[in-house]
C-alpha positions as a printed NumPy array, in Angstrom:
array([[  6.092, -35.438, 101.702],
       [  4.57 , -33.313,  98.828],
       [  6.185, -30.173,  97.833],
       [  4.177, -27.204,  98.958],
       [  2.895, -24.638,  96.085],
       [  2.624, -20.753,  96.143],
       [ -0.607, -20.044,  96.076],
       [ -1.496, -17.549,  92.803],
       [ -2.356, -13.729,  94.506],
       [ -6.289, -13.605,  93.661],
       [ -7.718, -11.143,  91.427],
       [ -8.383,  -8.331,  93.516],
       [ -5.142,  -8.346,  95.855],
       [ -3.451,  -8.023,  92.075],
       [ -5.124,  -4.982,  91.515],
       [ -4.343,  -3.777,  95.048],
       [ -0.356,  -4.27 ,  93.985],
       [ -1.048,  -2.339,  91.088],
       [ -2.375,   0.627,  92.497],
       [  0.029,   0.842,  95.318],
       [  2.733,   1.373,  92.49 ],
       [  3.198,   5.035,  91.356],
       [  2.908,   5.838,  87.718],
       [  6.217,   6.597,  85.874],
       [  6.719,  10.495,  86.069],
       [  9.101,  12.631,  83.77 ],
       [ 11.228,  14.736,  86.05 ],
       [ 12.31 ,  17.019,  83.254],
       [  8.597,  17.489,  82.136],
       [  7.969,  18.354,  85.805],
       [ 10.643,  20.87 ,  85.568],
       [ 10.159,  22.569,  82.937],
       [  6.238,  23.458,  84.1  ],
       [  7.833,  24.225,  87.527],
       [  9.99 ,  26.489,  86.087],
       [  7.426,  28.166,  83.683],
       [  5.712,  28.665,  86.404],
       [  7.887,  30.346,  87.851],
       [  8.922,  32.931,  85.206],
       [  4.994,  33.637,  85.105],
       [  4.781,  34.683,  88.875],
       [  8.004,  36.771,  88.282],
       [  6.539,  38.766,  84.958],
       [  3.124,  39.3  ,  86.861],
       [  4.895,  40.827,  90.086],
       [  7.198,  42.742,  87.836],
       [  4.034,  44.403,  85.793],
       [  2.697,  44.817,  89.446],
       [  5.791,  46.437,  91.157],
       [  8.296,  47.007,  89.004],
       [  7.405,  50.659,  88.354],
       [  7.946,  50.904,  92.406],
       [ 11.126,  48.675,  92.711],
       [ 12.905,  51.167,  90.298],
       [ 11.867,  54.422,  91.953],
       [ 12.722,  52.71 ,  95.078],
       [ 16.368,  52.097,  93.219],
       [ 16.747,  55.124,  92.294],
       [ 15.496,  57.285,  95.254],
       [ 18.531,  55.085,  97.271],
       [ 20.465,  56.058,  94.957],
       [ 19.982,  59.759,  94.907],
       [ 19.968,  59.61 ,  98.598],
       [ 23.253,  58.232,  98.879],
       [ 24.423,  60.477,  96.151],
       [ 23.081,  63.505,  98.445],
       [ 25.046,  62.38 , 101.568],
       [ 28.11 ,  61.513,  99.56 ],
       [ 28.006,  65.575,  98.37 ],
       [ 26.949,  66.587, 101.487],
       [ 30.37 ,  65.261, 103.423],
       [ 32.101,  66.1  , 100.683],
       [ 30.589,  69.734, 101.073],
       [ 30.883,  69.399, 105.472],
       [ 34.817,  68.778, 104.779],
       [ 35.498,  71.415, 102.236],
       [ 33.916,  73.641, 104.805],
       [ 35.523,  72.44 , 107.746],
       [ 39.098,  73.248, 106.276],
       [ 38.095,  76.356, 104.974],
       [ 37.023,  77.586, 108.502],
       [ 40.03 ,  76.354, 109.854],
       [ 42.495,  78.058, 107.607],
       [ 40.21 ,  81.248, 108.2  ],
       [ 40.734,  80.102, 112.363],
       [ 44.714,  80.167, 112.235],
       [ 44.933,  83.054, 110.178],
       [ 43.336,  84.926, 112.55 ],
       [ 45.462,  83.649, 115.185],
       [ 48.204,  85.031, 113.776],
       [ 46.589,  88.247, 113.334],
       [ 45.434,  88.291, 117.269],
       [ 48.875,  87.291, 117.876],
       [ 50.627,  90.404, 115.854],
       [ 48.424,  92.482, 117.942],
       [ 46.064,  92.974, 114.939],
       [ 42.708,  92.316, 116.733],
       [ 40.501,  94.588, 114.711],
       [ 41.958,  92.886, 111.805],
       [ 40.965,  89.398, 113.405],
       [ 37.935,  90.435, 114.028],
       [ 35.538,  89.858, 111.049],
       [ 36.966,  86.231, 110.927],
       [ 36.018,  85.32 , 114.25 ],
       [ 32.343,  86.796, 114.125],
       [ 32.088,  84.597, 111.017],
       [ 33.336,  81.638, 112.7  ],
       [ 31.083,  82.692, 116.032],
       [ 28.262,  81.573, 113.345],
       [ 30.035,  78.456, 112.13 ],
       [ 27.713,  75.307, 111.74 ],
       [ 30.745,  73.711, 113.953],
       [ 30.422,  73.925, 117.159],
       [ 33.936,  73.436, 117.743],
       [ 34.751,  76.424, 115.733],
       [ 31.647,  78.361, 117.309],
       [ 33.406,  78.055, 120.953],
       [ 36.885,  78.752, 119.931],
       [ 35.652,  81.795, 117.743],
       [ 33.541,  83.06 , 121.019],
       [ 36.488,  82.576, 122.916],
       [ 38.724,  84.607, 121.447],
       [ 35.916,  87.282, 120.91 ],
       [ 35.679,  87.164, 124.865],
       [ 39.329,  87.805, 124.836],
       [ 39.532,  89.995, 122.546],
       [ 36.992,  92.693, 124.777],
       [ 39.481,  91.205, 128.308],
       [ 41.995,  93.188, 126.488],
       [ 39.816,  96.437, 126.023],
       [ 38.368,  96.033, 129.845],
       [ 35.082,  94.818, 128.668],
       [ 34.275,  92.652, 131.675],
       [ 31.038,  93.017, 130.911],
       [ 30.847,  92.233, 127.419],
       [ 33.836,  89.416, 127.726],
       [ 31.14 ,  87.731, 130.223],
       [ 28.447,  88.054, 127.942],
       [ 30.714,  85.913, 125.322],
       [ 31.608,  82.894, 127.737],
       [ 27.949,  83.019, 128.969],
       [ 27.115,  82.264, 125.136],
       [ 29.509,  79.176, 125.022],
       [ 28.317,  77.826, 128.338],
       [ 24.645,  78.073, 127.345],
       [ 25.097,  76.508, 123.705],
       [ 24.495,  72.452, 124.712],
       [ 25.723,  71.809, 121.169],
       [ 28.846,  72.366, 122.392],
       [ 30.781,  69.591, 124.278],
       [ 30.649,  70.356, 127.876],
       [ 34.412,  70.782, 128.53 ],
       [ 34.191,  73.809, 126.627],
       [ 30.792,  74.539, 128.447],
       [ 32.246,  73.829, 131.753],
       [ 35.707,  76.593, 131.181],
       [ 33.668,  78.976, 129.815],
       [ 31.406,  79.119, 132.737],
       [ 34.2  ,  79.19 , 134.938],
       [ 35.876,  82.358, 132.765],
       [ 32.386,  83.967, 132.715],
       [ 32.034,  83.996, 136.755],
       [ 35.498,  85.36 , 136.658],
       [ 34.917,  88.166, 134.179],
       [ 31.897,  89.137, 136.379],
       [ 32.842,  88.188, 139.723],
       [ 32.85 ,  91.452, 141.203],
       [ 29.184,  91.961, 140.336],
       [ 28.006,  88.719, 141.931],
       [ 26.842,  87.476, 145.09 ],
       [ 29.29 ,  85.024, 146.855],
       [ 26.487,  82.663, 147.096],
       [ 26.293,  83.028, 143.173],
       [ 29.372,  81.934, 142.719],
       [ 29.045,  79.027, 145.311],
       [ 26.064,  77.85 , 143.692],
       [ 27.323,  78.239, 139.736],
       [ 30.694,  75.983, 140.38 ],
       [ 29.919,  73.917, 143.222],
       [ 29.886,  70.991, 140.955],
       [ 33.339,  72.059, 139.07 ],
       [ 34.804,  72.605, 142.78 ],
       [ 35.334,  69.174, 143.603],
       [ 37.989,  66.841, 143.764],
       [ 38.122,  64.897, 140.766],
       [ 36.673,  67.927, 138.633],
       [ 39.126,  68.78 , 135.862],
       [ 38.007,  72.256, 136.761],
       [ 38.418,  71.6  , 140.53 ],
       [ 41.834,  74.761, 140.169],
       [ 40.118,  77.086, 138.964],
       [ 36.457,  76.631, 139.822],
       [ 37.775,  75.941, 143.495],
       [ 39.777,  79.464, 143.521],
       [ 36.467,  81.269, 142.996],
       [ 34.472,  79.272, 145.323],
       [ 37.158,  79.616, 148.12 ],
       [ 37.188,  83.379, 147.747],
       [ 33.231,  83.36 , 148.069],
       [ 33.471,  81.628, 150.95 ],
       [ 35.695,  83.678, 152.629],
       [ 33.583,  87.14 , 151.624],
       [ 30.81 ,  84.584, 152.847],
       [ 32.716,  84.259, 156.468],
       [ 32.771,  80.757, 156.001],
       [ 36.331,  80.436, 156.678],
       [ 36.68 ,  77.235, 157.581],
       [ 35.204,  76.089, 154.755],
       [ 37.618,  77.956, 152.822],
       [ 40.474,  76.303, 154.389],
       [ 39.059,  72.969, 154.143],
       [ 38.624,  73.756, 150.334],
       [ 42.085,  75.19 , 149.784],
       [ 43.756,  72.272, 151.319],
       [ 42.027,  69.642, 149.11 ],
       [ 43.116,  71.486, 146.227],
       [ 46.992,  71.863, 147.605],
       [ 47.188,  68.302, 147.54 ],
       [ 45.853,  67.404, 144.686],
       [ 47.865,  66.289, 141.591],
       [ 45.423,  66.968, 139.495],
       [ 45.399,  70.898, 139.925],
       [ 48.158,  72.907, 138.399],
       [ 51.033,  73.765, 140.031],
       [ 50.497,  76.827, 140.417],
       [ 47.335,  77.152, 141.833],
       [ 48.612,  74.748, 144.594],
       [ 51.598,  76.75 , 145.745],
       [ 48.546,  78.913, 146.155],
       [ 45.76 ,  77.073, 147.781],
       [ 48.537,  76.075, 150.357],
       [ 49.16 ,  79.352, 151.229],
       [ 45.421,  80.357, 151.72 ],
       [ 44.547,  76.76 , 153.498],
       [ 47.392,  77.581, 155.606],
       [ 46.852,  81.659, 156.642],
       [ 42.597,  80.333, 156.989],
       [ 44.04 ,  78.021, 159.438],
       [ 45.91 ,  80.383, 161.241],
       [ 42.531,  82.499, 161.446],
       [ 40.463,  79.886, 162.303],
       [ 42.724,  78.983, 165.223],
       [ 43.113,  82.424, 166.588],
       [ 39.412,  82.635, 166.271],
       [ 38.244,  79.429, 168.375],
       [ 40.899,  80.52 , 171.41 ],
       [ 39.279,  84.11 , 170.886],
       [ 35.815,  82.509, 171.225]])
């Protein structure tokens, strides 16, 4: 049997083969434009921005420079006004109010509200002493109003305002400005529910007076003291409120 021969590739599927093979590249040639290339796009958008880039640098910089002073100025501030706070304590407290007192309008002004309320506070206490109702109302009413100030602080001075000017208001004022502090769970429920009790009774509403002052007598949230209190009133309004159904 006769041995079989490979058959030569004809002319044109040699050329084929030949084109199908890539060319020989040099990589570090390739490279080196690609990186030229590169340094040009970064020279023309530095000429282009540059300029901005560093303003933008150095306007972050100042900023941050700015807010660095500016806590650094807040906290020298906030130490200063509380030195100036306990030293007038201590003056209030040696009975030397009029002595206290240019310290605490200064702080009434403070850019703190913190220090705001307590300075108002003890302005407000300071006219108690002298019998200012009126003005010692006018105080709290300042706190309460300010909704810088957190709303615990809002809340008590409220309360103390109403109680300054009590005697001036309508029981239904009274109802209406602590009805929300009158309620169980209130931290103010104490004190806000003393007034409102009292309103209702001038109101007539005894029996939701009673109702009221027994909440509070049981609740170990209020004081002490003002439930050895609100069990005596629950307990007299019930009395009343008995002898006034059998009267009825």
């Amino acid at each position: 049997m006769p041995k079989l021969r490979s058959a030569p590739f004809p002319p044109l599927a040699r050329t084929e083969l030949r084109l199908a093979v890539p060319p020989n590249t040099n990589e570090a040639f390739l490279r080196e434009v690609d990186e030229e290339l590169r340094r040009d796009q970064l020279a023309t958008a530095w000429r282009r921005y540059g300029r901005w880039v560093v303003l933008a640098v150095l306007g972050g910089l100042a900023a941050l420079g700015g807010w660095l002073y500016w806590q650094h100025y807040q906290q020298q501030r906030s130490n200063a006004e509380g030195e100036k706070l306990l030293a007038a304590y201590d003056q209030s407290a040696a009975g030397k109010d009029a002595q206290a007192a240019p310290a605490y309008t200064d702080l009434a002004a403070s850019g703190s509200p913190g220090y705001r309320a307590v300075a108002r506070f003890a302005q407000a206490d300071a006219l108690l002493k002298k019998n200012d109702l009126k003005g010692a109302a006018a105080k709290f009413a300042e706190v309460a109003a300010d909704q810088s100030i957190a709303q615990p602080f809002r809340d008590l001075a409220l309360i103390r305002q109403t109680t300054a000017e009590y005697d001036q208001l309508k029981p239904q004022v009274v109802v209406d400005r602590l009805r929300l502090l009158a309620q169980k769970g209130s931290p103010w429920f104490g004190s806000a529910g003393e007034l409102v009790g009292a309103a209702y009774i001038q109101m007539n509403r005894r029996e939701l007076a009673q109702k009221l002052f027994s909440q509070m007598s049981t609740d170990d949230g209020v004081p002490e003291s003002i439930r050895k209190r609100a069990g005596d009133m629950a307990a007299a309004l019930g009395a009343s409120v008995n002898q006034e159904k059998k009267a009825q």
